[in-house]
N, C-alpha and C positions, 0 to 999 in steps of 0.2 A: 274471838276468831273461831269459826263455829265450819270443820271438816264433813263434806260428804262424800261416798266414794261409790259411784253405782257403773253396771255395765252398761253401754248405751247402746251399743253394737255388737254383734259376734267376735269375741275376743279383743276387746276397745274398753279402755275401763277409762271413766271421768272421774279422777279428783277434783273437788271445789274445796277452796278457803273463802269462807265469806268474810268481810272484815273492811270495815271504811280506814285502816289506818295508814295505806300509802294511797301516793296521789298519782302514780300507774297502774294499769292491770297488767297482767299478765299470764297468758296462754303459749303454752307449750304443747305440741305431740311427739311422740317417740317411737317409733318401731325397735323392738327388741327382736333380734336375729344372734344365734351361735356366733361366740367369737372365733373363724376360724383364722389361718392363714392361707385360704384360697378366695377367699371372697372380703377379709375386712379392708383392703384399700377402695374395691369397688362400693362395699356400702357407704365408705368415707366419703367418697368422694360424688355418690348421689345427692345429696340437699346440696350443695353447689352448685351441681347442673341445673337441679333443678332451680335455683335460686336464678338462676340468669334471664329465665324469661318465660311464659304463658303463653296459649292461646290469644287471649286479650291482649295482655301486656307483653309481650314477646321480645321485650331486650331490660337491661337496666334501668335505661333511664325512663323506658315509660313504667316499669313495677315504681322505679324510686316515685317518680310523679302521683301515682297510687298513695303511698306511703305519705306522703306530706299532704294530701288534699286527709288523711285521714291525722291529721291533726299531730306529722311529723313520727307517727309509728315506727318501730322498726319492726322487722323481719328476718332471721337472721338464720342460717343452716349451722346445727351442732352434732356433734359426734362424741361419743363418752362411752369408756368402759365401766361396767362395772362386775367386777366379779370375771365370769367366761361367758357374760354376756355384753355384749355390744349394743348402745344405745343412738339411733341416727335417725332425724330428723328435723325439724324446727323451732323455737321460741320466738313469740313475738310481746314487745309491750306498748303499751299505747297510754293514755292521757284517760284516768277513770274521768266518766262521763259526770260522776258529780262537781266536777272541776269546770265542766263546761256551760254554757248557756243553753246551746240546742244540740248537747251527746246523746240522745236517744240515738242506738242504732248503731253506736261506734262500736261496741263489741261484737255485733253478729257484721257487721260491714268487716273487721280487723280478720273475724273466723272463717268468713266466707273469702279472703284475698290466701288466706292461710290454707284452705281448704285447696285452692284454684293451685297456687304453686304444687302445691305437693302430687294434685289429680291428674294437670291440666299441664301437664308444660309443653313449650315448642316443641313442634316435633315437625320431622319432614320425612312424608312417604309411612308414616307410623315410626320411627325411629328417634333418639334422642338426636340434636342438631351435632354433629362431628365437631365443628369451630367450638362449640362448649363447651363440649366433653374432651379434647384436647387442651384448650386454656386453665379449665380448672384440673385438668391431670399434670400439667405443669407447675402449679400453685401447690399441686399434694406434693408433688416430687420437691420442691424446695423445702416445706414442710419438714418432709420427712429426711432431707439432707441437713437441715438445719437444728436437727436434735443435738448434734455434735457440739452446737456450739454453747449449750445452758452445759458446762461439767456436771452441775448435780442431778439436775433430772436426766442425763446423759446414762449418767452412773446408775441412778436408780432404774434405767429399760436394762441395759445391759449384766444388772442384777438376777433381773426378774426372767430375760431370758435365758441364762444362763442355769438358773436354778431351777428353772421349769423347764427344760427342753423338751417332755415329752405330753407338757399340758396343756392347752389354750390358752393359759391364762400369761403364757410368752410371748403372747402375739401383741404387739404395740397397737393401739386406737387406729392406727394412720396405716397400719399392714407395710409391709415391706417395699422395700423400692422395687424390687424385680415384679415384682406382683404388680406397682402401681404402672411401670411401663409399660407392661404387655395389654394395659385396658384398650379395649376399643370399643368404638360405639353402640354397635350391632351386642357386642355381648353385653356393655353395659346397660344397654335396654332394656335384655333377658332380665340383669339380674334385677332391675328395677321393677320389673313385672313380679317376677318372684317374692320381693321382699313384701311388695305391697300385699299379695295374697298369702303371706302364710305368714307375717308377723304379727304376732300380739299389739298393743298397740296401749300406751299410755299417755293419756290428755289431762293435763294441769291447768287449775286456772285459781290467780288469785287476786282479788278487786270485791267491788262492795256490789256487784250484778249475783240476783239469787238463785239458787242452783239451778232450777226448774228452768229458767232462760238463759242460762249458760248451755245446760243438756241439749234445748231445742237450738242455738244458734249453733252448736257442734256439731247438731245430729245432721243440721243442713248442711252444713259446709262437706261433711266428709258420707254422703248420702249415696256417696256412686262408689265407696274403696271397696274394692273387690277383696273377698273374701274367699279362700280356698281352704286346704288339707291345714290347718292354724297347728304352728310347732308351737303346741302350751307347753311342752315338758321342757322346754328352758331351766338353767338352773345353773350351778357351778359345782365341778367337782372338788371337793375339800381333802389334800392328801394330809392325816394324821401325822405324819411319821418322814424322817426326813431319807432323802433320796437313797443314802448310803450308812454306814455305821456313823461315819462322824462328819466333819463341815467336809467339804468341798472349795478347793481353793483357785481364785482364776486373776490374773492381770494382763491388765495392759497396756502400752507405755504411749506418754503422747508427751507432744512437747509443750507441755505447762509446766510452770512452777510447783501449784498445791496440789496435792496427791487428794485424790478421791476416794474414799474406806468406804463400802456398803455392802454393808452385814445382811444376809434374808433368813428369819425364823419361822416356823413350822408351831402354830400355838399349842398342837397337839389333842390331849384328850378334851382341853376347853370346848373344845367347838362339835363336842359331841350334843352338849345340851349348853349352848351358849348363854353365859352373861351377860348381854352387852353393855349394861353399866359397869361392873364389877373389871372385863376387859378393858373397856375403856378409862378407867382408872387406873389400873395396872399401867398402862402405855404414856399416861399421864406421871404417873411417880418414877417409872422409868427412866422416858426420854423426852416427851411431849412437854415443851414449855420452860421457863426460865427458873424455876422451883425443881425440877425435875433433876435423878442423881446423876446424869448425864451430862447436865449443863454443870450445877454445880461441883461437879467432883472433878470430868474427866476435863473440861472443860477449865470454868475459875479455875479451881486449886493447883490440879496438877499440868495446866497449859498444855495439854497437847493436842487440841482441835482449835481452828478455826472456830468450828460450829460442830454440832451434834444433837438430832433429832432423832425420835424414832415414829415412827407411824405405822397404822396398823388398817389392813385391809380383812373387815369381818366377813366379805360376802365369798374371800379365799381359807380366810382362815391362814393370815401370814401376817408378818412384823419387819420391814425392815429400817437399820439403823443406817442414817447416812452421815457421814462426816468429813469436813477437810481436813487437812492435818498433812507436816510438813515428812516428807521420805522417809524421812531416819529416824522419824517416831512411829514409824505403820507395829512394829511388834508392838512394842508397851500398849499404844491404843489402843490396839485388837486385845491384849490383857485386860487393860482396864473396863473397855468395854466389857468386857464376860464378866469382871467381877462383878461389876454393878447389876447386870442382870442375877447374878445367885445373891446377892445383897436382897433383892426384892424376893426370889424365890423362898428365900430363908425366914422371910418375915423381918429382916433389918430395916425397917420402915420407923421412920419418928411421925409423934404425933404430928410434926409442923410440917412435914412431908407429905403425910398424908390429906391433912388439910387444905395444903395450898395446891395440892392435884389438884382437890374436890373441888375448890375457890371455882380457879383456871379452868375446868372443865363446865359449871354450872353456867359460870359468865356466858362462855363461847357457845352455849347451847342457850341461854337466852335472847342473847344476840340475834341469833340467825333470825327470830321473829323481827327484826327491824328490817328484812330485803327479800324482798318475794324471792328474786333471785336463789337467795338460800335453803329458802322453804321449799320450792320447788326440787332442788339437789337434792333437799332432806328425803322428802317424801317420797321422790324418786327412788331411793333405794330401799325407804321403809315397805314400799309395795312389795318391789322385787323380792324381799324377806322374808315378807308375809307377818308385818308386824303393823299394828296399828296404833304405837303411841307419839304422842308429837314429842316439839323437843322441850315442853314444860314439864311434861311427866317424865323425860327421857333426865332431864336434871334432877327432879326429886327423887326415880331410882339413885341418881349416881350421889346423889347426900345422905343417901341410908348405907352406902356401901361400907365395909368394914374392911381392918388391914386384914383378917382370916380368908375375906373375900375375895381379895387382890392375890392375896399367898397362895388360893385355890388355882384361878385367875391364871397365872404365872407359873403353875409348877409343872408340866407339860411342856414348856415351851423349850421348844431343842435347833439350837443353831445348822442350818442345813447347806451354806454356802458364803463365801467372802469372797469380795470384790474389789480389785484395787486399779484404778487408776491415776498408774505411777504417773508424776511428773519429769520429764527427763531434760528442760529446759526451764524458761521464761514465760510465763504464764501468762497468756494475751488476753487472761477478763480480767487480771488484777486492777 
């Protein structure tokens, strides 16, 4: 699987994976835009609109018609945060052409329909169509009402904005409801104009097509994006140090059964000159995974979670732990939780600990080469970094890593906020 990564356009960078070893391709673009909370429900909610329909293909059913004379492709509008940047635009996969009899053509036919949505959409009078941008403003609005109903990932927005209230990095992928309601057409057209001329732009493609005519069918397809004032100083700001002298405590009561624990840490001096193996092991002997001192300590032995992970976001430089766990065990947890974090600060790590991170962590970084899908995420934020290893060498870091390294890793890291949502009835996902 042999990476190339070149600029093709003013602020447009092409990653290529070459590699005969899935029987899809797949091509991605991304406009990277500031995560604010004035504009991210409106970026969300652009590749939907524009997903609806073209110049040419100007509703669903004639794009989906497109779509299946190309051999059942799809097309599909995405939105992702990473870091306090916001990531919005499209992926599509298709059927590699060596699978086929007469595929010559299918990947610049796939880029050029990819190109056409994103350039070319319905419009009437120069404006996006009202009926679209209303239908799919109501799809966000569900969305975004329906966070409520996942408790854990519930738990973990209301973590994050609660511990950052004064950073971007609080603002949800999907932007707020109030923001998503006051969209209308005319300005979301503005902002659509906007995004296309001053966003960075990253194009992904992974199939056994060689760069040189990957480059040439992108460079076609996306031949007319306007380009203006390009906001390259994109980035995230990493706050060291946690809000206040000590945690920060907040709840709130809803009528479920299992209570919701979600802890947010601050890694600290680590992410001055980051590890990110040595990190990512740390979070691994942690909380990450069924070997991890979380699972087996607070979890097995002393039964007082549900569940308990920890996960760790390198491009903020934070950690947080989530866990269910019944009401009248929220202290103890929240004790146990802190011990096992100075357990690892302290260097209490056993060899078999440390091992079976490394195991668990290599595995799941092998893996990812078995789904474009994955590689694509991978790489995606490897750019943003400005790092250039895959995830083979990202594993052989992480099996050189030492418990000294983890202890380094780990000892910075300062609890900055706790989150509970209490259960005060009958729990309707049990």
């Amino acid at each position: 699987m042999r990476r190339t990564r070149k600029e093709i356009l003013p602020g447009a960078y092409l990653t290529c994976l070459r590699t005969d070893k899935f029987k899809t391709g797949l091509l991605s673009v991304s406009l990277l835009t500031r995560l604010s909370r004035e504009t991210a429900a409106q970026n969300a909610l652009i590749p939907s609109v524009l997903r609806r329909g073209t110049v040419r293909s100007p509703d669903l059913d004639a794009l989906a018609a497109r779509l299946d004379g190309l051999y059942g492709a799809r097309l599909e509008p995405v939105a992702r945060k990473k870091g306090e940047i916001q990531c919005v635009g499209f992926w599509a996969d298709f059927v590699d052409e060596k699978y086929l009899p007469d595929g010559q053509g299918l990947l610049e036919d796939v880029a050029a329909l990819l190109g056409e949505v994103l350039l070319e959409p319905r419009t009437r009078g120069g404006l996006l169509l009202s009926a679209y941008v209303d239908s799919e403003k109501e799809k966000l609005l569900e969305d975004i009402r329906a966070r409520i109903n996942d408790k854990i990932s519930y738990s973990r927005y209301r973590l994050t904005e609660l511990m950052c209230p004064a950073e971007d990095y609080a603002v949800d992928v999907l932007g707020t409801e109030e923001e998503a309601e006051a969209i209308g057409y005319v300005a979301l057209t503005r902002r659509y104009h906007e995004l296309l001329a001053s966003s960075p732009v990253e194009i992904f493609y992974c199939g056994s097509a060689s760069p040189d005519r990957v480059e040439r069918a992108v460079r076609d397809a996306l031949a007319t994006l306007p380009r203006g004032e390009l906001d390259m100083d994109l980035g995230t700001d990493i706050r060291m140090n946690t809000v206040e002298d000590g945690p920060r405590y907040f709840t709130d009561d809803m009528d479920v059964n299992q209570g919701k624990l979600a802890i947010g840490y601050r890694l600290g001096d680590a992410m001055e000159d980051p590890d990110m193996a040595a990190l990512r092991v740390m979070n691994a002997v942690f909380g990450a995974g069924v070997s991890s001192k979380l699972f087996m300590n607070v979890r097995e032995k002393l039964s007082l979670c549900y569940f308990a992970s920890s996960a760790l976001d390198l491009m903020k430089g934070v950690m947080a732990v989530i866990s269910g766990i019944e009401v009248k065990d929220y202290d103890q947890a929240l004790v146990e939780i802190g011990r096992q974090l100075r357990a690892v600060q302290e260097g209490d790590i056993t060899d078999e600990e440390l091992a079976a991170a490394k195991l668990g962590l290599v595995n799941d970084l092998l893996s990812a080469g078995d789904s474009a899908g994955a590689l694509e995420s991978f790489w995606l934020e490897q750019n943003l970094l400005g790092l250039e290893y895959g995830p083979d060498e990202l594993a052989a870091l992480v099996e050189d890593v030492t418990k000294e390294d983890v202890v380094r890793a780990a000892a910075g890291i300062a609890c900055d906020a706790v989150y509970f949502l209490r259960g005060t009835g009958e729990d309707e996902d049990a």
